[in-house]
N, CA and C atoms of all chains as a GROMACS GRO file, in nm:
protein
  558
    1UNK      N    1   9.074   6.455   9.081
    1UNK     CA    2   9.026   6.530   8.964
    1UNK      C    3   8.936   6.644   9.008
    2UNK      N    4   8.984   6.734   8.942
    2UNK     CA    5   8.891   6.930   8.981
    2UNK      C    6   8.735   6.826   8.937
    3UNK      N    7   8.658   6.877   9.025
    3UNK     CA    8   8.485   6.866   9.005
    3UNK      C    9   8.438   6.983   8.950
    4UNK      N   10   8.365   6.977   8.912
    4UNK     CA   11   8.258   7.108   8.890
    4UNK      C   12   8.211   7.206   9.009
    5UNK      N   13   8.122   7.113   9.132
    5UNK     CA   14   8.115   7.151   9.224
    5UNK      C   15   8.234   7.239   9.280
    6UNK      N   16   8.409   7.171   9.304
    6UNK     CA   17   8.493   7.241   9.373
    6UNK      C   18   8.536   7.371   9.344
    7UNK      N   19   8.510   7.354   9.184
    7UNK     CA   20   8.526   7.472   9.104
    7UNK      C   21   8.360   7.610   9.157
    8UNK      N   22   8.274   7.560   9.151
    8UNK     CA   23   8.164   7.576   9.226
    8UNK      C   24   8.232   7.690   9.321
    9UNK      N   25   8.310   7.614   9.422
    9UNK     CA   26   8.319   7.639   9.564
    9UNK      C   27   8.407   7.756   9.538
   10UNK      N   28   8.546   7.717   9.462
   10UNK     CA   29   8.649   7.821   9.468
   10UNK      C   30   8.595   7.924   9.377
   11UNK      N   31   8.487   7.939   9.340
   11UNK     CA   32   8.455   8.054   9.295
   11UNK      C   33   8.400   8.168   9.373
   12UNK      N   34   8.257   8.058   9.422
   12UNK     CA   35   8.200   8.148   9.530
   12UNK      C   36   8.298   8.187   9.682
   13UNK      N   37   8.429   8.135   9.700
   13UNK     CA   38   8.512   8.165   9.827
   13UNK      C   39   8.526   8.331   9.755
   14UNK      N   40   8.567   8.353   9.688
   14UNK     CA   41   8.577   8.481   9.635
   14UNK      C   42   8.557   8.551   9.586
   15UNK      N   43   8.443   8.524   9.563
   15UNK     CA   44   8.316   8.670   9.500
   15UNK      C   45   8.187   8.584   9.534
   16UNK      N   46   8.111   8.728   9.563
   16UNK     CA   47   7.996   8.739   9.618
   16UNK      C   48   7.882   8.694   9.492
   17UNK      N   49   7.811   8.603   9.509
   17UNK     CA   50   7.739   8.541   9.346
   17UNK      C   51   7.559   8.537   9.420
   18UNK      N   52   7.523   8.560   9.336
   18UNK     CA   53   7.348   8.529   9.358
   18UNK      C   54   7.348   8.411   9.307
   19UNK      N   55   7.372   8.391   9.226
   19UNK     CA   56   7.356   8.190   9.117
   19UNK      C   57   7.485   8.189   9.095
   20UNK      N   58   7.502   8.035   9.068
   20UNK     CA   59   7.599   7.980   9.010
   20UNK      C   60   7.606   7.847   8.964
   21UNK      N   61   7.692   7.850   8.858
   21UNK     CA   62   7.668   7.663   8.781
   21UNK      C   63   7.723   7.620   8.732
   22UNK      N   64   7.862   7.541   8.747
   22UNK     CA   65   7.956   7.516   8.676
   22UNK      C   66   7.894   7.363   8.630
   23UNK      N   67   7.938   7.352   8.506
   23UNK     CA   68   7.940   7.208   8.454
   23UNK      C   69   8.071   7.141   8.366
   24UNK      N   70   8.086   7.013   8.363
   24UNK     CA   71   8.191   6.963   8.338
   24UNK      C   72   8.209   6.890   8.396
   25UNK      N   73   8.276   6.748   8.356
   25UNK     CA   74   8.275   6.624   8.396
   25UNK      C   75   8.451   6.540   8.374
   26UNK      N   76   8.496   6.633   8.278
   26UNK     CA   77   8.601   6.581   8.235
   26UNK      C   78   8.765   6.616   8.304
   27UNK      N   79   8.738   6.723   8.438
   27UNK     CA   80   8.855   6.770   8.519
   27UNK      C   81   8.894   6.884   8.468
   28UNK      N   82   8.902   6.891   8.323
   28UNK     CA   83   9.012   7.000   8.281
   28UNK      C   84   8.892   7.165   8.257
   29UNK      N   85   8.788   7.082   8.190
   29UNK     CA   86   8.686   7.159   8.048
   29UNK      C   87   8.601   7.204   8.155
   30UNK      N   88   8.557   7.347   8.128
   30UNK     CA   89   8.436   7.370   8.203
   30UNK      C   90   8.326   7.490   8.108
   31UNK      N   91   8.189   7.469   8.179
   31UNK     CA   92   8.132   7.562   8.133
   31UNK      C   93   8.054   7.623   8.277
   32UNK      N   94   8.045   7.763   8.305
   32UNK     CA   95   8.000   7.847   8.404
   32UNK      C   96   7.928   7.919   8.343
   33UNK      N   97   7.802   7.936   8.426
   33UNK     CA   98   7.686   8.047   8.439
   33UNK      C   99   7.686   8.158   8.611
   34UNK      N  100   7.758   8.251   8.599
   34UNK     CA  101   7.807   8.337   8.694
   34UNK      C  102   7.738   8.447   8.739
   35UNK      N  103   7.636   8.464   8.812
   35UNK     CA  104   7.532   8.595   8.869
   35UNK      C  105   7.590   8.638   9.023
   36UNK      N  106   7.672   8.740   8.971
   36UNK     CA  107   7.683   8.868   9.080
   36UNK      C  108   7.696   8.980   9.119
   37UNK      N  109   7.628   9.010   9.224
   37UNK     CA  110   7.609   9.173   9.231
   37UNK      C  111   7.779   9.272   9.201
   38UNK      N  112   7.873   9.213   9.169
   38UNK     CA  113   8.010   9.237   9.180
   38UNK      C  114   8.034   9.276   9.058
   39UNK      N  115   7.940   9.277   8.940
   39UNK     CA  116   7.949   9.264   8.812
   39UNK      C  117   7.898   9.408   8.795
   40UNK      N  118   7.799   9.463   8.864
   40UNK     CA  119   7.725   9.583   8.796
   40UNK      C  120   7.776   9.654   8.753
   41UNK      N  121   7.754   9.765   8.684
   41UNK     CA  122   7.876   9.887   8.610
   41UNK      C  123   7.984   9.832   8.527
   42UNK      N  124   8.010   9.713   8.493
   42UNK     CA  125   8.076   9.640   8.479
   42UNK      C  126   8.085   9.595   8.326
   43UNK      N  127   8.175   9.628   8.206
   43UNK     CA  128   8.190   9.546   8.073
   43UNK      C  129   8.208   9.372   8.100
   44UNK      N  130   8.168   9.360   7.994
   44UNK     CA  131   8.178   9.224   8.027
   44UNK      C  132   8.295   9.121   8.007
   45UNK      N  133   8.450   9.183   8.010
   45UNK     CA  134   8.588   9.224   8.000
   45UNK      C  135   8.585   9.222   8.140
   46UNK      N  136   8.539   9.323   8.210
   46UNK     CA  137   8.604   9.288   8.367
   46UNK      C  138   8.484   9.200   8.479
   47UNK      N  139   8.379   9.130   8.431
   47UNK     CA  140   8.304   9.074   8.512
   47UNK      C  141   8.391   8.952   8.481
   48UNK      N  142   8.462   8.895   8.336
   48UNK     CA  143   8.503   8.780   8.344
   48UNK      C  144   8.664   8.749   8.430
   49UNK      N  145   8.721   8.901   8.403
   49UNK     CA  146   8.863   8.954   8.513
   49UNK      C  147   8.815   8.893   8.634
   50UNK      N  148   8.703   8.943   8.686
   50UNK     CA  149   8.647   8.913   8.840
   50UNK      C  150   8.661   8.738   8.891
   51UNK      N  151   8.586   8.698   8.774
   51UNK     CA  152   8.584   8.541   8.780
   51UNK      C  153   8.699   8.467   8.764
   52UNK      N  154   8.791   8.510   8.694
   52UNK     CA  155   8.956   8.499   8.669
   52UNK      C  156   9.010   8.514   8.798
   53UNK      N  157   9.007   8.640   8.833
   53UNK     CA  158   9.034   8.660   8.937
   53UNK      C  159   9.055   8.578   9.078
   54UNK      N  160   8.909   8.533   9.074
   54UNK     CA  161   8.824   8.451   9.213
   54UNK      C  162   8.912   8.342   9.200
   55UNK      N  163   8.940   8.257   9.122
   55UNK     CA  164   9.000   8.139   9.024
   55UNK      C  165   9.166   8.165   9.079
   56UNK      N  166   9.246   8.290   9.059
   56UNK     CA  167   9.380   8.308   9.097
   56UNK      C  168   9.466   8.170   8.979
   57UNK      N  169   9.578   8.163   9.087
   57UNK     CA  170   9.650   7.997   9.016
   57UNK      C  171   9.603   7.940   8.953
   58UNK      N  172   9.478   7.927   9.062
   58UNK     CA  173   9.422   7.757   8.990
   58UNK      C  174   9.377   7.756   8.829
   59UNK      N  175   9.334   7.871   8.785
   59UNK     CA  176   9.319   7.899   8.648
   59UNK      C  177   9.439   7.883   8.523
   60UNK      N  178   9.601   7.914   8.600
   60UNK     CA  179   9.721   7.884   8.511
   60UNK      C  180   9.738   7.718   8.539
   61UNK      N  181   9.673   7.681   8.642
   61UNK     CA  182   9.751   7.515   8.713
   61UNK      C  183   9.635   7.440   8.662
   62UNK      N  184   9.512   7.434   8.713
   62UNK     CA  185   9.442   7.305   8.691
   62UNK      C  186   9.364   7.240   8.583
   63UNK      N  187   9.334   7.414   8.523
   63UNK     CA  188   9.164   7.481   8.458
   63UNK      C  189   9.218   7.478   8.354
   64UNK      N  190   9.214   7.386   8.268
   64UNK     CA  191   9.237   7.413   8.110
   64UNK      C  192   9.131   7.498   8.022
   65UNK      N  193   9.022   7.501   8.081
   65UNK     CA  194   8.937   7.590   7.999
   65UNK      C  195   8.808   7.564   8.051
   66UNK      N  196   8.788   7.734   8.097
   66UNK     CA  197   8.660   7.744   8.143
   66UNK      C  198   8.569   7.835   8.058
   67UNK      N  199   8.465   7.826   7.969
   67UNK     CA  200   8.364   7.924   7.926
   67UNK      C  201   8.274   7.974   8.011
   68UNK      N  202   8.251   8.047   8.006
   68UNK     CA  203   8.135   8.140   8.097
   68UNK      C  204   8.080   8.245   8.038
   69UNK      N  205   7.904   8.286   8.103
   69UNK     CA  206   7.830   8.337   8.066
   69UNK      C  207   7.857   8.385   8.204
   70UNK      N  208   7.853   8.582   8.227
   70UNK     CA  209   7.812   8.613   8.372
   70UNK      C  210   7.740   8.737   8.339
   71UNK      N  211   7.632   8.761   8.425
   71UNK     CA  212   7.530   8.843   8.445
   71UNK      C  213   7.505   8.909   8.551
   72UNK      N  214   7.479   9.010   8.560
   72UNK     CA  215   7.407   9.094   8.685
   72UNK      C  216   7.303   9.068   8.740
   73UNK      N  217   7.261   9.072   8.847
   73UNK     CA  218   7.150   8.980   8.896
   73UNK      C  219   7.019   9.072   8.849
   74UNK      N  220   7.041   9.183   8.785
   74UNK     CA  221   6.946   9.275   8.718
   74UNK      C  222   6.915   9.148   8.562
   75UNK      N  223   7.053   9.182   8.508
   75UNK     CA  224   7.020   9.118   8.380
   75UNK      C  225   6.969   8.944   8.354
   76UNK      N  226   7.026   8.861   8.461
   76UNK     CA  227   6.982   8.731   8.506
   76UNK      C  228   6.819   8.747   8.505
   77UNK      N  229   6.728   8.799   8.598
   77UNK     CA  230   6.632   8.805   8.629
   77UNK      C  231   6.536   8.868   8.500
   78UNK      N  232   6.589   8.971   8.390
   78UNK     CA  233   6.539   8.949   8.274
   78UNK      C  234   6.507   8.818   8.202
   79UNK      N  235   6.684   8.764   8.208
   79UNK     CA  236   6.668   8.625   8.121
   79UNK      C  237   6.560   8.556   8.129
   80UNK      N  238   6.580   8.508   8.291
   80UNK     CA  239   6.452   8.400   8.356
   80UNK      C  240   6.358   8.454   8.321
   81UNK      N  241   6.275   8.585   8.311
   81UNK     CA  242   6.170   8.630   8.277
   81UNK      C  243   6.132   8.634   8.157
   82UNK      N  244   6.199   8.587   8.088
   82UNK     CA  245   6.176   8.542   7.894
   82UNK      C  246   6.188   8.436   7.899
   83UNK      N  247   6.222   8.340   7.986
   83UNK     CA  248   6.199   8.157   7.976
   83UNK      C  249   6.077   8.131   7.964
   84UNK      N  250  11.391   9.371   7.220
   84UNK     CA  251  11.235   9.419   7.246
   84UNK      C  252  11.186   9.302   7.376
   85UNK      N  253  11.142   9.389   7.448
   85UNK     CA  254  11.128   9.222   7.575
   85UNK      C  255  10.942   9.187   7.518
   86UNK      N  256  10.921   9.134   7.597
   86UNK     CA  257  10.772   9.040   7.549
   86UNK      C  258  10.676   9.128   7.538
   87UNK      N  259  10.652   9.199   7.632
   87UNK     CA  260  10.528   9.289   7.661
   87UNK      C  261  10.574   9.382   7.541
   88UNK      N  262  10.644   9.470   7.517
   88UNK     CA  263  10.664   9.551   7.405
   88UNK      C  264  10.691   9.509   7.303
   89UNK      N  265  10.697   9.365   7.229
   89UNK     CA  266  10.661   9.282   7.127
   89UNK      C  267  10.537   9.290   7.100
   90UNK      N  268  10.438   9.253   7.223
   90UNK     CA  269  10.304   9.176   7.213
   90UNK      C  270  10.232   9.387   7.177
   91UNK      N  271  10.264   9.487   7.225
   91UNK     CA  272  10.232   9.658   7.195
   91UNK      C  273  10.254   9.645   7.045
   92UNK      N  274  10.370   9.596   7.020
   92UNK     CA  275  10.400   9.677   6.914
   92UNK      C  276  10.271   9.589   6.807
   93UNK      N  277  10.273   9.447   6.804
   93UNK     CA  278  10.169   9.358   6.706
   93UNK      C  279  10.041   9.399   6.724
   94UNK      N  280   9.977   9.483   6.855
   94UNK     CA  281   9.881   9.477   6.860
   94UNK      C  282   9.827   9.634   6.786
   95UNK      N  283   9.935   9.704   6.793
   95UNK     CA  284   9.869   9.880   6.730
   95UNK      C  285   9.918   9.902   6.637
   96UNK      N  286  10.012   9.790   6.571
   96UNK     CA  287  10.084   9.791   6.482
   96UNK      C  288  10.016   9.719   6.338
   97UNK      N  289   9.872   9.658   6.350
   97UNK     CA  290   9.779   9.559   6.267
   97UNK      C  291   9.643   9.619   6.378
   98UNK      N  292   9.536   9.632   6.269
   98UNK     CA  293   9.380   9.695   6.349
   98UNK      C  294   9.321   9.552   6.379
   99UNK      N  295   9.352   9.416   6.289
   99UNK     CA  296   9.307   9.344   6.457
   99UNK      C  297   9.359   9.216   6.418
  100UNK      N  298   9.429   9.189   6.558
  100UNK     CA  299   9.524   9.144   6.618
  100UNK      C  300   9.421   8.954   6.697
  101UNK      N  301   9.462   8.810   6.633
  101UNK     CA  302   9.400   8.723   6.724
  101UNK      C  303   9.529   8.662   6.789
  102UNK      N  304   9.568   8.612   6.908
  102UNK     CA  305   9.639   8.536   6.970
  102UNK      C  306   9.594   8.372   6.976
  103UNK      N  307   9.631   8.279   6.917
  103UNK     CA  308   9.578   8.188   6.915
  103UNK      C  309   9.651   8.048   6.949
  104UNK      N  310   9.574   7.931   6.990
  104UNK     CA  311   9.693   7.826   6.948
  104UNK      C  312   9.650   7.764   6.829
  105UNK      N  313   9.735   7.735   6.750
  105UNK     CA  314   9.750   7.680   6.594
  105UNK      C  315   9.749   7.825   6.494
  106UNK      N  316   9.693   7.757   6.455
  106UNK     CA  317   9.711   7.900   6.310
  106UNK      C  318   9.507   7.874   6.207
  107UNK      N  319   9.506   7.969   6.166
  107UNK     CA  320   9.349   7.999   6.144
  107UNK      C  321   9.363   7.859   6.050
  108UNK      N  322   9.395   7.796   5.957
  108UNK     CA  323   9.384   7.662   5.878
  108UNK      C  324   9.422   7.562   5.938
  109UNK      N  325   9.465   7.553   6.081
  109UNK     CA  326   9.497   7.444   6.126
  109UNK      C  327   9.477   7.483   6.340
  110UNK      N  328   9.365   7.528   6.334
  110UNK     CA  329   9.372   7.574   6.520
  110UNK      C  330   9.398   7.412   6.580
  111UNK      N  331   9.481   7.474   6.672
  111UNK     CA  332   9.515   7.348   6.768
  111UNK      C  333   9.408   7.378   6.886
  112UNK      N  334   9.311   7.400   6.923
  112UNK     CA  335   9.219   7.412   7.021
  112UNK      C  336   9.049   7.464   7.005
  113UNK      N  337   8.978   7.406   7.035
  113UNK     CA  338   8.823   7.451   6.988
  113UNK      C  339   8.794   7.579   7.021
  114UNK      N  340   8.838   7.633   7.087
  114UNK     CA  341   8.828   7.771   7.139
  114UNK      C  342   8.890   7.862   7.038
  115UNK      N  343   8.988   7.841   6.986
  115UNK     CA  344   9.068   7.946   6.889
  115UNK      C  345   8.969   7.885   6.786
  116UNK      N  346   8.967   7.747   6.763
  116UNK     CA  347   8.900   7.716   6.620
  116UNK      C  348   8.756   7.774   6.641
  117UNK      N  349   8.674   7.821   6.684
  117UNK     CA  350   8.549   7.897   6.714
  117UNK      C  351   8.583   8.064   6.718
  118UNK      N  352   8.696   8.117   6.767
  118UNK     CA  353   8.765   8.275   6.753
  118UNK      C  354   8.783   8.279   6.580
  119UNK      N  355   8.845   8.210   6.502
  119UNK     CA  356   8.865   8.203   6.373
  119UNK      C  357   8.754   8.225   6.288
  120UNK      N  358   8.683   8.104   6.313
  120UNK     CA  359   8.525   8.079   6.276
  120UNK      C  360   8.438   8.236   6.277
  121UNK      N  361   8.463   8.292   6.384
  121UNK     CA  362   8.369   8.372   6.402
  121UNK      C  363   8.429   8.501   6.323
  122UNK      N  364   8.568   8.538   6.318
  122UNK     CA  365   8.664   8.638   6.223
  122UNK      C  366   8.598   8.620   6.066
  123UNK      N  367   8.607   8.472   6.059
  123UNK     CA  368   8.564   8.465   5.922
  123UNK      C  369   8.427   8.487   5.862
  124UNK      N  370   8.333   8.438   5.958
  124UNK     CA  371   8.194   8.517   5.954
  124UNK      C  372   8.201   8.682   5.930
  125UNK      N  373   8.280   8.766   5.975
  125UNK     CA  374   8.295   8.932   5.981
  125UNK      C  375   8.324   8.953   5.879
  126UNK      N  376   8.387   8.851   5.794
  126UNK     CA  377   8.489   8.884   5.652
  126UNK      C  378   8.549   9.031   5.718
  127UNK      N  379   8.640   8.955   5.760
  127UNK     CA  380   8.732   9.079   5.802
  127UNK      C  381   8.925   9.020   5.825
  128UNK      N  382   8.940   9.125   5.736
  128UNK     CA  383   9.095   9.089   5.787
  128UNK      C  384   9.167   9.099   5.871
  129UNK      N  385   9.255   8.920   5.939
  129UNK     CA  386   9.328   8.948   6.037
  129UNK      C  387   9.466   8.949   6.088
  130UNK      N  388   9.535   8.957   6.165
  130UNK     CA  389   9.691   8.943   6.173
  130UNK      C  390   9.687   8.790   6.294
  131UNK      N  391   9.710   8.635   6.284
  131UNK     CA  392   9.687   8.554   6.383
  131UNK      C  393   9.817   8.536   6.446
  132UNK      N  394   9.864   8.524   6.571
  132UNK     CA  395   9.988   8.491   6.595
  132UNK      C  396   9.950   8.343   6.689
  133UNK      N  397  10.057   8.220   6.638
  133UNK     CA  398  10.058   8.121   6.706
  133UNK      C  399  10.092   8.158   6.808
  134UNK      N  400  10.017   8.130   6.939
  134UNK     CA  401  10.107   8.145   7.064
  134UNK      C  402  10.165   7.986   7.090
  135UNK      N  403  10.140   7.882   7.056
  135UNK     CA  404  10.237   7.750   7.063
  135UNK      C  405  10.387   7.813   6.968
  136UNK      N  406  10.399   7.868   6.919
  136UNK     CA  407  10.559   7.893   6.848
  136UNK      C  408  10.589   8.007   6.936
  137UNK      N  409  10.586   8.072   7.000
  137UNK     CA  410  10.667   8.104   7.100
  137UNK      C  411  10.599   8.098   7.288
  138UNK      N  412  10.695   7.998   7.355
  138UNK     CA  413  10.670   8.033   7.474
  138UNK      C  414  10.664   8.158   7.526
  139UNK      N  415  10.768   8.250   7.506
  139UNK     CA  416  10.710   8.398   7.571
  139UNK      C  417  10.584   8.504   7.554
  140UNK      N  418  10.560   8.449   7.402
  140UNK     CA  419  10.434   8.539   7.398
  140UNK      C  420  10.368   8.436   7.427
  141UNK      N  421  10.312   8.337   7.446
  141UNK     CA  422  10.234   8.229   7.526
  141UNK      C  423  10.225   8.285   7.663
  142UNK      N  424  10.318   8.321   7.775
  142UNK     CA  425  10.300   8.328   7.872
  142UNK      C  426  10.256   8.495   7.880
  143UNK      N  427  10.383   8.542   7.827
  143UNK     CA  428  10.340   8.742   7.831
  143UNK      C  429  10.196   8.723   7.772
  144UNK      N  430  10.132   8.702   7.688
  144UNK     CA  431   9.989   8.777   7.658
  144UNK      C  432   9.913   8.744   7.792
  145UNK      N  433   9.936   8.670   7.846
  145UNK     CA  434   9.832   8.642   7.990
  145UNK      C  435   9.842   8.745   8.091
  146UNK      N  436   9.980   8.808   8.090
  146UNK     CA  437   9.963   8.966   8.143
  146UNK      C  438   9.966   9.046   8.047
  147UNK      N  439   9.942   9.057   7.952
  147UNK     CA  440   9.950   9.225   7.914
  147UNK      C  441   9.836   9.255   7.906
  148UNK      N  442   9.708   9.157   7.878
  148UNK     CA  443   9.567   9.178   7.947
  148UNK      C  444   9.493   9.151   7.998
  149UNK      N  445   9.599   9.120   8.156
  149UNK     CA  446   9.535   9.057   8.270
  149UNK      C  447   9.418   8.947   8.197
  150UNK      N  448   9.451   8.867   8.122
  150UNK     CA  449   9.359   8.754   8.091
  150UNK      C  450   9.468   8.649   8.054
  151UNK      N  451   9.364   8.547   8.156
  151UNK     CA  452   9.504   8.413   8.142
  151UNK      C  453   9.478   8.271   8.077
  152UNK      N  454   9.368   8.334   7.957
  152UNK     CA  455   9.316   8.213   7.882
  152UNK      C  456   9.404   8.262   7.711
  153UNK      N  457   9.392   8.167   7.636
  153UNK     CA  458   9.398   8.250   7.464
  153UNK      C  459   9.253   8.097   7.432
  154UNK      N  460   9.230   8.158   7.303
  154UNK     CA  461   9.234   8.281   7.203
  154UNK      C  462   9.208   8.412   7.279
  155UNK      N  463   9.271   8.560   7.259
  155UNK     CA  464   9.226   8.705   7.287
  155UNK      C  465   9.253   8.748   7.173
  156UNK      N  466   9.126   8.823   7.099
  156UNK     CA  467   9.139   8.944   7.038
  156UNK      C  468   9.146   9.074   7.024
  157UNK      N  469   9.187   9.136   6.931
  157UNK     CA  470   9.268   9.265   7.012
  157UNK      C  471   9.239   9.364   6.843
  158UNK      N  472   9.174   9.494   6.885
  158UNK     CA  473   9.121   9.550   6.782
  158UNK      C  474   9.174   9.703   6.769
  159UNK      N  475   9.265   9.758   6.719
  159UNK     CA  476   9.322   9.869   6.718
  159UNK      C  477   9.400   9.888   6.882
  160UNK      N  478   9.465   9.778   6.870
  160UNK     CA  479   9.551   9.811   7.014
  160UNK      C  480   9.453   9.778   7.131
  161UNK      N  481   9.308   9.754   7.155
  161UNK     CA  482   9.253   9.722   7.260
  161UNK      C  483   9.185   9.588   7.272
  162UNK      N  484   9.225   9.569   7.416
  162UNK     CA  485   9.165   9.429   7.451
  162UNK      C  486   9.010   9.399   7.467
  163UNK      N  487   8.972   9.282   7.338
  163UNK     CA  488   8.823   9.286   7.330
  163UNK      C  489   8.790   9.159   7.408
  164UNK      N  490   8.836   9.043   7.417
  164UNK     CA  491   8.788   8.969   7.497
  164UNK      C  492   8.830   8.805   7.460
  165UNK      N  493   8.788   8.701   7.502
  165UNK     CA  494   8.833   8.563   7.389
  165UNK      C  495   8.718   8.584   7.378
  166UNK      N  496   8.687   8.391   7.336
  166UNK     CA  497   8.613   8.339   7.289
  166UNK      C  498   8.385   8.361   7.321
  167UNK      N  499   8.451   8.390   7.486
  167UNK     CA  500   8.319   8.369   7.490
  167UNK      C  501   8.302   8.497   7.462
  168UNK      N  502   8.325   8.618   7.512
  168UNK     CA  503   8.292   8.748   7.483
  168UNK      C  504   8.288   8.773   7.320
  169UNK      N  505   8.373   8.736   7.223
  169UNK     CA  506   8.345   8.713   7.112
  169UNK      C  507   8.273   8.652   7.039
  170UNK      N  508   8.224   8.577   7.100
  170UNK     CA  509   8.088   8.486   7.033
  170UNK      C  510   7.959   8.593   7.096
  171UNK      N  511   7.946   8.643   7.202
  171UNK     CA  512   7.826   8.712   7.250
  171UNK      C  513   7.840   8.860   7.166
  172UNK      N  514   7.993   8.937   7.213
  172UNK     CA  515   7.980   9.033   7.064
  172UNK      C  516   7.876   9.009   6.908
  173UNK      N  517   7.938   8.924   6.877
  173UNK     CA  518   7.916   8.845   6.769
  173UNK      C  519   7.733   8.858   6.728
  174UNK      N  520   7.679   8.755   6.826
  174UNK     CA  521   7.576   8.731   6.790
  174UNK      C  522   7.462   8.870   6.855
  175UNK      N  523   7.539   8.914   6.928
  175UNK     CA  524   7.427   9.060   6.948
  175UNK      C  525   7.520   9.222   6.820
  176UNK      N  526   7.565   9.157   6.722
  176UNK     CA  527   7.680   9.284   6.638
  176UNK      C  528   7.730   9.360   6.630
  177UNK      N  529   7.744   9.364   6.759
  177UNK     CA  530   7.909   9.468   6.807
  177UNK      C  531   8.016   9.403   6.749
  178UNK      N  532   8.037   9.288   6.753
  178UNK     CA  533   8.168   9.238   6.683
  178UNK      C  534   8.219   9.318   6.543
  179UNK      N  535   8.080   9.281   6.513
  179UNK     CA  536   8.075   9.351   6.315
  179UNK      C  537   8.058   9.477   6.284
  180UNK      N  538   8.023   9.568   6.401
  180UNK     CA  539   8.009   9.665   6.421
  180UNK      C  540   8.203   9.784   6.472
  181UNK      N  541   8.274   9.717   6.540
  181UNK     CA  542   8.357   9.730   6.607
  181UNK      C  543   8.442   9.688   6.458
  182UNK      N  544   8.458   9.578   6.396
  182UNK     CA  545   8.524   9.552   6.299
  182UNK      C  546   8.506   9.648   6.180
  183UNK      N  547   8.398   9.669   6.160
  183UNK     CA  548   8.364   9.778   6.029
  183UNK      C  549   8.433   9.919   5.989
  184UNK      N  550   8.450   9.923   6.183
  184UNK     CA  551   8.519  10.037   6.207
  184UNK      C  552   8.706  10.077   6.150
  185UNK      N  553   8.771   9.926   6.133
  185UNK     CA  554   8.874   9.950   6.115
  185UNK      C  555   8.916   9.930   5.970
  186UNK      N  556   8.791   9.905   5.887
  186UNK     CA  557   8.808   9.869   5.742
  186UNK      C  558   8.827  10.053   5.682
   0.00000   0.00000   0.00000
């Protein structure tokens, strides 16, 4: 069964991330929090392309559904700074 | 008409366009049923196409905007995003803003 962690892994194999955090327990379902400098200049239409991307196959084969939040490590470091 | 010039013609052919599985009174998936949800918050009118009733536009919409999830919504011919980008539209009002536009 896909982990969170592996999903984790095959993300960061292919894009460059400051943070990252997949959660999900159930194999298929996921939820991701995605910070990378790969995003800047970037709508938030093609930062999630990027993460699609990183993902390839495994996104038509394993990944029944992943949600994600992704940020620029500009806009991340706002967030945290309003926690 | 092959798939991709099916999926052109529905999308510039109606100002906004959801790809979904089930249908807005009956979504077969929490993700479309939350894309719906959030259409209906805009009070805005939409055109929904089951992608479970046809396999080809099931598979073609995953290329025609390089996105390989559904629900995608699609607003005067352009690709706005699924679910999550539509819920963040949404709650910062570009969604309602972007929609207003085609009334």
């Amino acid at each position: 069964m896909l982990s969170a962690q592996q999903l984790e892994a095959y993300i960061t194999q292919n894009l460059a991330c400051d943070y990252i955090k997949v959660l999900g327990d159930d194999g298929t379902h996921f939820e991701a929090v995605v910070v990378s400098p790969e995003f800047v200049g970037k709508n938030m239409v093609k930062q999630h392309q990027l993460v699609y991307a990183a993902l390839g196959e495994r996104m038509k084969a394993e990944i029944h559904a992943l949600s994600m939040k992704t940020f620029t490590p500009e806009a991340w470091l706002k967030l945290k700074g309003n926690d | 008409m092959d798939t991709q010039e099916l999926i052109k013609s529905q999308v510039t052919g109606n100002p906004v366009v959801l790809y979904m599985k089930g249908s807005p009174k009956f979504p077969q998936c929490g993700f479309s049923n939350l894309a719906t949800q959030i259409l209906n918050a805009c009070n805005v009118e939409y055109v929904a196409i089951d992608v479970l009733a046809d396999q080809n536009i099931r598979e073609g919409i995953k290329g025609y905007a390089n996105w390989p999830t559904i629900p995608q919504l699609y607003i005067n011919g352009e690709f706005v995003g699924g679910s999550d980008i539509m819920r963040a539209m949404y709650e910062s009002g570009e969604l309602q803003t972007l929609l207003n536009a085609t009334k």
